[in-house]
VEXROKOL-957320 format. One record per residue: residue in three letters; x, y, z of N, C-alpha, C in turn. Coordinates in pm, whole numbers, padded with zeros to 5 digits, always signed. Last residue first. Layout:
N
ALAXYZXYZXYZ...
! end
This chain:
130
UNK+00725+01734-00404+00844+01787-00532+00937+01689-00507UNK+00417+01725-00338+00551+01715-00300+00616+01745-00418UNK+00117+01792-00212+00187+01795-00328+00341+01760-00294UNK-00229+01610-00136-00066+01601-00111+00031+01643-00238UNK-00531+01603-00027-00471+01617-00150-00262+01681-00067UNK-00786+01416+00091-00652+01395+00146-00570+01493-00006UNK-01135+01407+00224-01027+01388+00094-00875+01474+00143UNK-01315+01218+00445-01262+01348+00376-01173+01299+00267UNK-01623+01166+00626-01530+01148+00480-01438+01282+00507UNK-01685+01024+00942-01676+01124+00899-01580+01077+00766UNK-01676+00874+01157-01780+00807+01075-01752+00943+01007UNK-01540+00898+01415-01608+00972+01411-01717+00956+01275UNK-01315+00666+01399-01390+00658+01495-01529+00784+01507UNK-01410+00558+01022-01336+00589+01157-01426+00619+01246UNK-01491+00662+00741-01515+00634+00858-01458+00624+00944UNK-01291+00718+00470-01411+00716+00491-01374+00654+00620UNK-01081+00917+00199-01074+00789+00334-01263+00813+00363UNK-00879+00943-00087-01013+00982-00029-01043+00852+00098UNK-00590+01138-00178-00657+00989-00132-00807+01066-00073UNK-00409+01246-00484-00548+01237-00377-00616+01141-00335UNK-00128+01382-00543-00168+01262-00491-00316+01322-00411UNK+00148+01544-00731-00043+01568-00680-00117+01391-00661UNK+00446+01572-00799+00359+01490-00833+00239+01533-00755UNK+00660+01822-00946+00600+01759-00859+00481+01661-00878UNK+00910+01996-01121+00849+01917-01120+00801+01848-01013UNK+00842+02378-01177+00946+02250-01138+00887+02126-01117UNK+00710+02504-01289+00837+02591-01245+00955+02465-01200UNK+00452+02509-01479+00504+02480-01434+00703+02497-01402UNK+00224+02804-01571+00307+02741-01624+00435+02650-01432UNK-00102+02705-01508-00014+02800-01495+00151+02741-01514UNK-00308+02560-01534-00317+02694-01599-00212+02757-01591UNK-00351+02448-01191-00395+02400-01345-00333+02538-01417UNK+00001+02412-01063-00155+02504-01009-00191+02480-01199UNK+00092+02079-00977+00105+02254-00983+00004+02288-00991UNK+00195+01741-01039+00113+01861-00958+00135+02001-01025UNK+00026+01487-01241+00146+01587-01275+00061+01718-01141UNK-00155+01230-00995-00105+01271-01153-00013+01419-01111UNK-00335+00960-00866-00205+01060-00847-00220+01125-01031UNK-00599+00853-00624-00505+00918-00742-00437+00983-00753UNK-00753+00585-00423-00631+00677-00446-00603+00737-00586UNK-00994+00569-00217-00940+00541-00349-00815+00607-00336UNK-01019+00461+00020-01109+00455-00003-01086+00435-00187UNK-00899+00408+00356-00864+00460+00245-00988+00386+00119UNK-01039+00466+00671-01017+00396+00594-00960+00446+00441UNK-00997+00604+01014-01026+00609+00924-00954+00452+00818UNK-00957+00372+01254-00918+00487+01174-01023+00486+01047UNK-00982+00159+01446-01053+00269+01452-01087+00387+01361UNK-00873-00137+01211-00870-00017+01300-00917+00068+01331UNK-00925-00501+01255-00963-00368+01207-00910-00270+01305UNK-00694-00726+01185-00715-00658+01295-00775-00519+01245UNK-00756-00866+00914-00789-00941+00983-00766-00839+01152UNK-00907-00710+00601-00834-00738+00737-00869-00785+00878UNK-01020-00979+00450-01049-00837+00473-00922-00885+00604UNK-00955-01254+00358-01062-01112+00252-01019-01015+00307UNK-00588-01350+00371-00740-01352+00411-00829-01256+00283UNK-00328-01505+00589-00415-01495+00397-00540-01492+00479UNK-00099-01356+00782-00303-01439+00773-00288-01404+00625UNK+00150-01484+00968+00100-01457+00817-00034-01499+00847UNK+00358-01343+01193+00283-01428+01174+00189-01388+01030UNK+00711-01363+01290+00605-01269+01295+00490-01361+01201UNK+01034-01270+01458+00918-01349+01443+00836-01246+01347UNK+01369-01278+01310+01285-01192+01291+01146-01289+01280UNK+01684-01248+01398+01575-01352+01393+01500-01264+01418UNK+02049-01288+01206+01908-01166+01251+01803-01276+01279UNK+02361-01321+01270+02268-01345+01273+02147-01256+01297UNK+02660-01171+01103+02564-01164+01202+02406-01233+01195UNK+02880-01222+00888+02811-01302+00974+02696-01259+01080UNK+02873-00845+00803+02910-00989+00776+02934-01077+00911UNK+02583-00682+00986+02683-00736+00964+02760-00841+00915UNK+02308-00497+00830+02315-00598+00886+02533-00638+00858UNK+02233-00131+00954+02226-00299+00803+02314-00350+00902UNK+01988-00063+01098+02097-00089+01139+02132-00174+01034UNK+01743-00040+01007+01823+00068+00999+01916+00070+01039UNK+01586-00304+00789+01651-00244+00937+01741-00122+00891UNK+01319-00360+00585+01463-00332+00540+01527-00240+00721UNK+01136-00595+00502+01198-00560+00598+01301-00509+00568UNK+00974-00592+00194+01030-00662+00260+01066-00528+00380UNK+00666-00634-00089+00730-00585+00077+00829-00664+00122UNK+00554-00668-00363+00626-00718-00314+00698-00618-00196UNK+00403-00686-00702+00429-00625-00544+00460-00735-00451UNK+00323-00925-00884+00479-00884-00917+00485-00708-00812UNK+00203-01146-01047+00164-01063-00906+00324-01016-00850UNK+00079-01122-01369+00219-01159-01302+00196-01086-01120UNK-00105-00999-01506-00160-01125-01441-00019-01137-01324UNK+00006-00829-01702-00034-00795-01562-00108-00868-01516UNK+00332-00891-01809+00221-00923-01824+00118-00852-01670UNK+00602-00837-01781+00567-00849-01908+00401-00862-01916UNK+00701-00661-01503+00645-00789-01567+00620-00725-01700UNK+00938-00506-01256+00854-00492-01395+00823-00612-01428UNK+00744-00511-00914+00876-00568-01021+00822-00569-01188UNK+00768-00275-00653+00713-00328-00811+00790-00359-00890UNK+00779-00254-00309+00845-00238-00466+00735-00279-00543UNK+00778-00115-00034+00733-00171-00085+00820-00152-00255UNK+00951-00140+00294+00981-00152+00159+00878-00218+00082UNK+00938-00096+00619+00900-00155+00546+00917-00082+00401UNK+01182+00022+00800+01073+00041+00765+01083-00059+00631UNK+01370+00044+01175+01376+00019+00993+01226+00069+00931UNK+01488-00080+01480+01445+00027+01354+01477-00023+01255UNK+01374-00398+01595+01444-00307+01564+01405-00162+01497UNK+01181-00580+01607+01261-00567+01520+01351-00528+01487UNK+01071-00778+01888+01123-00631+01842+01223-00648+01721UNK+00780-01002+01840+00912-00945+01882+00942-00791+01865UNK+00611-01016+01566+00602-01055+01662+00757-00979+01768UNK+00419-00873+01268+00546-00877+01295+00551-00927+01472UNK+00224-01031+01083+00230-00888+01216+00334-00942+01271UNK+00078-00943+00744+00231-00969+00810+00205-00924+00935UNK-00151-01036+00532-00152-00958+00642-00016-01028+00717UNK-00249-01053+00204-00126-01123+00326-00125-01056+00403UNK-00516-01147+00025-00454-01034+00070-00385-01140+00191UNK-00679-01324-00237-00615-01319-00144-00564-01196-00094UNK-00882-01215-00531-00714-01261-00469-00757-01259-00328UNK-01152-01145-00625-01136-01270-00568-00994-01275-00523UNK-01088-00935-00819-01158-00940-00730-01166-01020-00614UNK-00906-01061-01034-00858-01004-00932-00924-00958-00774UNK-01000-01237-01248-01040-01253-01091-00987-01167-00990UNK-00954-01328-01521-00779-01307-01333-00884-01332-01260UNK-01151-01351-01633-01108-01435-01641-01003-01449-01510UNK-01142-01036-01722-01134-01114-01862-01128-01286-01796UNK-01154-00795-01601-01050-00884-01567-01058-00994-01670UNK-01240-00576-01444-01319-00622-01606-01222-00692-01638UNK-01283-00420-01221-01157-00450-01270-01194-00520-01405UNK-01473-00296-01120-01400-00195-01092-01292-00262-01207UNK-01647-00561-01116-01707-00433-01257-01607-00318-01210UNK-01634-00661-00938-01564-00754-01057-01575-00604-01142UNK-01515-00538-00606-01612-00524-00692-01579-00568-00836UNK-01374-00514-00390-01416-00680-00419-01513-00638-00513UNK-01092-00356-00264-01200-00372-00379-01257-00509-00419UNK-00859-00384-00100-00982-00392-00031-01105-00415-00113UNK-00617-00587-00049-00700-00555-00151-00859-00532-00107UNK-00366-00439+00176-00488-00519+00171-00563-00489+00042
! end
Protein backbone atom coordinates (compact mmCIF):
# COMPACT_ATOMS: atom_id res chain seq x y z
CA UNK A 1 0.00 0.00 0.00
CA UNK A 2 1.41 3.55 -0.69
CA UNK A 3 0.78 4.84 2.47
CA UNK A 4 2.72 8.46 2.09
CA UNK A 5 0.36 11.09 0.73
CA UNK A 6 2.72 13.82 1.59
CA UNK A 7 3.93 15.90 -2.02
CA UNK A 8 6.99 17.45 0.11
CA UNK A 9 8.28 13.55 1.07
CA UNK A 10 8.59 13.08 -2.84
CA UNK A 11 9.36 16.58 -4.84
CA UNK A 12 8.18 14.75 -7.92
CA UNK A 13 8.51 17.52 -10.56
CA UNK A 14 4.95 16.80 -12.00
CA UNK A 15 4.59 12.19 -11.28
CA UNK A 16 2.48 12.89 -8.45
CA UNK A 17 3.50 10.01 -6.81
CA UNK A 18 1.62 11.23 -3.90
CA UNK A 19 -1.59 10.88 -5.67
CA UNK A 20 -0.98 6.90 -7.26
CA UNK A 21 -3.35 4.45 -6.67
CA UNK A 22 -2.53 1.37 -4.40
CA UNK A 23 -3.94 -2.49 -5.50
CA UNK A 24 -5.16 -4.34 -2.70
CA UNK A 25 -5.28 -8.33 -3.92
CA UNK A 26 -7.61 -10.69 -1.44
CA UNK A 27 -7.16 -13.71 -2.57
CA UNK A 28 -10.72 -15.77 -2.45
CA UNK A 29 -10.64 -19.72 -2.17
CA UNK A 30 -7.70 -21.89 -1.12
CA UNK A 31 -4.62 -21.41 -2.84
CA UNK A 32 -2.70 -23.70 -1.66
CA UNK A 33 0.94 -23.28 -0.20
CA UNK A 34 3.22 -20.76 -1.58
CA UNK A 35 4.07 -17.11 -0.97
CA UNK A 36 3.83 -14.10 -2.55
CA UNK A 37 6.80 -12.68 -4.73
CA UNK A 38 7.66 -9.30 -4.76
CA UNK A 39 10.22 -8.01 -7.58
CA UNK A 40 11.67 -4.88 -9.18
CA UNK A 41 12.07 -4.56 -12.72
CA UNK A 42 15.13 -2.52 -13.79
CA UNK A 43 13.79 0.75 -15.72
CA UNK A 44 15.56 3.35 -17.35
CA UNK A 45 13.48 5.88 -15.76
CA UNK A 46 11.72 6.26 -12.33
CA UNK A 47 8.36 7.34 -13.55
CA UNK A 48 8.27 3.58 -15.05
CA UNK A 49 5.95 1.68 -12.24
CA UNK A 50 8.12 -1.21 -12.56
CA UNK A 51 7.04 -3.37 -8.68
CA UNK A 52 5.40 -6.02 -9.29
CA UNK A 53 3.83 -9.26 -7.02
CA UNK A 54 2.93 -12.52 -8.23
CA UNK A 55 1.72 -15.94 -6.76
CA UNK A 56 4.38 -18.27 -6.69
CA UNK A 57 2.72 -22.13 -5.15
CA UNK A 58 4.81 -24.53 -3.44
CA UNK A 59 3.62 -27.19 -5.31
CA UNK A 60 4.99 -25.97 -9.04
CA UNK A 61 2.74 -26.50 -11.29
CA UNK A 62 2.37 -29.62 -13.78
CA UNK A 63 2.72 -29.91 -17.64
CA UNK A 64 -0.99 -29.50 -18.51
CA UNK A 65 -2.42 -29.01 -15.21
CA UNK A 66 -4.96 -26.60 -14.72
CA UNK A 67 -4.71 -23.95 -11.71
CA UNK A 68 -7.90 -21.60 -10.74
CA UNK A 69 -7.00 -19.04 -8.59
CA UNK A 70 -10.17 -16.53 -7.19
CA UNK A 71 -9.53 -13.35 -5.72
CA UNK A 72 -10.65 -9.74 -5.84
CA UNK A 73 -8.89 -6.26 -6.79
CA UNK A 74 -9.64 -2.78 -4.84
CA UNK A 75 -7.70 0.28 -6.44
CA UNK A 76 -7.82 2.55 -3.70
CA UNK A 77 -6.10 5.51 -1.08
CA UNK A 78 -5.83 3.62 1.90
CA UNK A 79 -6.41 0.23 2.77
CA UNK A 80 -9.32 -1.03 2.20
CA UNK A 81 -9.45 -3.93 5.35
CA UNK A 82 -7.69 -2.05 8.30
CA UNK A 83 -5.79 -4.06 10.83
CA UNK A 84 -5.54 -4.01 14.53
CA UNK A 85 -1.78 -4.08 14.16
CA UNK A 86 0.45 -2.11 14.43
CA UNK A 87 1.41 0.06 11.30
CA UNK A 88 4.72 0.56 9.38
CA UNK A 89 5.71 3.90 9.42
CA UNK A 90 9.20 4.22 7.59
CA UNK A 91 11.67 1.93 6.59
CA UNK A 92 15.68 1.99 6.34
CA UNK A 93 18.22 -0.19 5.39
CA UNK A 94 22.04 0.19 5.01
CA UNK A 95 25.67 -1.87 5.49
CA UNK A 96 25.14 -3.90 9.13
CA UNK A 97 27.83 -4.54 11.93
CA UNK A 98 28.88 -2.82 14.93
CA UNK A 99 29.85 1.16 13.81
CA UNK A 100 33.77 1.27 14.39
CA UNK A 101 34.61 -1.98 14.13
CA UNK A 102 36.08 -3.77 11.49
CA UNK A 103 33.64 -5.84 9.48
CA UNK A 104 34.02 -9.81 9.50
CA UNK A 105 31.37 -10.54 6.96
CA UNK A 106 28.80 -9.14 5.10
CA UNK A 107 25.21 -8.18 6.41
CA UNK A 108 22.58 -5.78 5.77
CA UNK A 109 20.82 -3.50 9.06
CA UNK A 110 17.14 -2.85 8.34
CA UNK A 111 15.06 -0.32 10.58
CA UNK A 112 11.41 -0.23 10.45
CA UNK A 113 9.59 2.13 12.67
CA UNK A 114 5.61 1.08 13.25
CA UNK A 115 3.04 3.14 15.13
CA UNK A 116 -0.36 2.18 16.76
CA UNK A 117 -2.23 -0.81 16.93
CA UNK A 118 -4.31 -2.34 19.27
CA UNK A 119 -2.33 -0.78 22.26
CA UNK A 120 -1.55 2.78 20.36
CA UNK A 121 2.05 2.21 21.33
CA UNK A 122 5.58 3.23 18.83
CA UNK A 123 8.40 1.18 18.46
CA UNK A 124 11.32 0.71 16.27
CA UNK A 125 12.11 -2.63 14.68
CA UNK A 126 16.16 -2.99 14.02
CA UNK A 127 16.98 -6.46 12.06
CA UNK A 128 20.50 -7.77 11.20
CA UNK A 129 20.86 -10.70 8.93
CA UNK A 130 23.82 -11.99 6.90
Amino acid sequence: MQRDRNFDHYQDDGVFYDRRPSVWVEPKGSWGRGAVMLVEIPATDETFDNIVAFWNPADKPQRGQELLFGYRVYWCRYNPAPCPLAQVLATRDGIGGIVGQKRTYFSWRFAIDFAGGVSGCSAKMLALSR
